[in-house]
C-alpha positions in Angstrom: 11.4 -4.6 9.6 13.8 -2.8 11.2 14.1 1.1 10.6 10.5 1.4 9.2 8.5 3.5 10.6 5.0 2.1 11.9 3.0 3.6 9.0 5.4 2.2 6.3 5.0 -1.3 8.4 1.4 -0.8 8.4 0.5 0.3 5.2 3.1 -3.0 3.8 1.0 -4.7 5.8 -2.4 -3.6 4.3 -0.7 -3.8 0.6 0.2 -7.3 0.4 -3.1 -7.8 2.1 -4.6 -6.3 -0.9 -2.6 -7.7 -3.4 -4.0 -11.1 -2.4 -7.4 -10.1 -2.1 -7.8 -8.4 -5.5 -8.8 -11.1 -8.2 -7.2 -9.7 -11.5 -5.3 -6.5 -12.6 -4.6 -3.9 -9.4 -4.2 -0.6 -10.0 -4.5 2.4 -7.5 -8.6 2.5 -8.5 -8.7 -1.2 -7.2 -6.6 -0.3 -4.3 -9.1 2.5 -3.5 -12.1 0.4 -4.5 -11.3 -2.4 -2.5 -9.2 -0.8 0.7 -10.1 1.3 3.3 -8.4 4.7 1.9 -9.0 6.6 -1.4 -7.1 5.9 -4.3 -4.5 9.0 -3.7 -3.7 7.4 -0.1 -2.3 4.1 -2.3 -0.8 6.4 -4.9 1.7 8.8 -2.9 3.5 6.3 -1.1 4.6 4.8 -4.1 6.0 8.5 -5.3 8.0 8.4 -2.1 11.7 6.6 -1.6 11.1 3.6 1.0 14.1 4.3 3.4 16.2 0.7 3.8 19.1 0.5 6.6 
């Protein structure tokens, strides 16, 4: 990915992860429950633009 910075790659990365992982509906609570951040650290990023070149 290039352009992205390494903790956009990183926290793709640990999303898709997660999204395979988690049987049923994902939410940011499952995210939290299940990752190895709170649910807020899931929630922001997905507030913010994602910068594409």
């Amino acid at each position: 990915m290039v352009g992205v910075n390494t903790w956009q790659s990183d926290f793709m990365i640990e999303i898709i992860d997660l999204f395979l992982s988690i049987k049923g509906k994902v939410n940011f609570l499952q995210l939290g429950r299940y990752g190895d951040h709170q649910e807020q650290r899931y929630r922001n990023p997905f507030e913010k633009t994602f910068h594409r070149v």
